[in-house]
C-alpha positions as CSV (number, residue, x, y, z in Angstrom):
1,X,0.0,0.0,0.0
2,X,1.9,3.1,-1.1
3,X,-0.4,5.6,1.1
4,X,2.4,8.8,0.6
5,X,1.9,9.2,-3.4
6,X,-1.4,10.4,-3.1
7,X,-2.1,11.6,0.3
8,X,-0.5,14.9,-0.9
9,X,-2.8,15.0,-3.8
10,X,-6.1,13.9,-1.4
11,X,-4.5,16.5,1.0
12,X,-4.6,19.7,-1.2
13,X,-8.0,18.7,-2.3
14,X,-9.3,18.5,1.0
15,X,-7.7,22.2,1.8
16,X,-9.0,23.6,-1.4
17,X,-12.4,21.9,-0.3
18,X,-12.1,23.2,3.5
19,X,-11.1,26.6,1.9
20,X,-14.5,26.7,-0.4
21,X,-16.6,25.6,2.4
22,X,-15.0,28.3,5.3
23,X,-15.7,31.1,2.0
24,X,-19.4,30.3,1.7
25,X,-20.1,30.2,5.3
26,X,-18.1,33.2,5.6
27,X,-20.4,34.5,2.8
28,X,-23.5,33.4,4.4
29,X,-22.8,34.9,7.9
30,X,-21.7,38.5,6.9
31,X,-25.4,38.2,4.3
32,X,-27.1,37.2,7.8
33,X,-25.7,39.9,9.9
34,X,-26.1,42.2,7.0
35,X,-29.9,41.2,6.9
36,X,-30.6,40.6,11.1
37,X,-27.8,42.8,12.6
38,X,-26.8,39.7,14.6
39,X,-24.7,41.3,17.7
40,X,-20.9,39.8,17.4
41,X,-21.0,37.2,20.2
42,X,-23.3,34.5,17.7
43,X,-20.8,34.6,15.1
């Protein structure tokens, strides 16, 4: 089982997938506050 060749290749696509997913809920929170004026603590 030769794990190393493409655990680097799974890695970066799970930190370009972990990125994505951090941008849209990034996305979605500052569209909520922007809409409900949630107060900081809720984040």
């Amino acid at each position: 089982m030769s794990v190393d060749r493409g655990s680097g290749e799974r890695e970066r696509i799970r930190e370009k997938e972990r990125k994505r997913e951090r941008r849209v809920l990034e996305r979605e929170r500052v569209l909520r506050e922007g809409k409900e004026r949630v107060r900081p603590e809720w984040k």
